[in-house]
N, C-alpha and C positions, 0 to 999 in steps of 0.2 A: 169121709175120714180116710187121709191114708196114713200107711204104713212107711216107716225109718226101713232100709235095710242096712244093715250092720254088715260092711265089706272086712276080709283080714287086712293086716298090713302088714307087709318084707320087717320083720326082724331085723335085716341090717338098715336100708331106707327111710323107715316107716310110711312109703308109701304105699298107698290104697291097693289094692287086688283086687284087680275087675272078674268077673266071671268068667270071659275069653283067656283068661291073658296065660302066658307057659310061664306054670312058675313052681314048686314043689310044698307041698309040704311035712313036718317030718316029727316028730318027739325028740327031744334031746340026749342024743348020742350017750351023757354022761349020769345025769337022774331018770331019764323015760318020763318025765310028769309031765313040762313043759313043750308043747305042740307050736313049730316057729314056723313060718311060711317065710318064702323066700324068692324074690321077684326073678325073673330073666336075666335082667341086666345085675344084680350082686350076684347071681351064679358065674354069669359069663366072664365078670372081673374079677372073681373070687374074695369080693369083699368080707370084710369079719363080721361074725355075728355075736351072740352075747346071749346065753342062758338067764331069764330075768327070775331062776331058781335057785342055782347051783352055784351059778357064775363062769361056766361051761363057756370057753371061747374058741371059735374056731372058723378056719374058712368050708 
């Protein structure tokens, strides 16, 4: 029997978050409820992300 593991994924991307990878994650700036991760590469570009709470946008 195996186990699913459930990876996060970038807020801005929705790409997957490997275990290795430099990436942050953080509660939203404007409500605190909502918990976003955020890959390497949308930090490095400064891509927008999007509170799927509040509606809190921001790079």
């Amino acid at each position: 029997m195996s186990k699913q593991l459930s990876l996060p994924v970038c807020t801005s991307c929705s790409r997957p978050i490997m275990p290795n990878d430099e990436c942050v994650k953080f509660y939203c700036p404007n409500c605190g409820y909502v918990l976003m991760w955020r890959c390497e590469s949308c930090r490095e570009f400064a891509r927008p992300y999007k509170c799927v709470g509040c509606g809190f946008e921001g790079p």
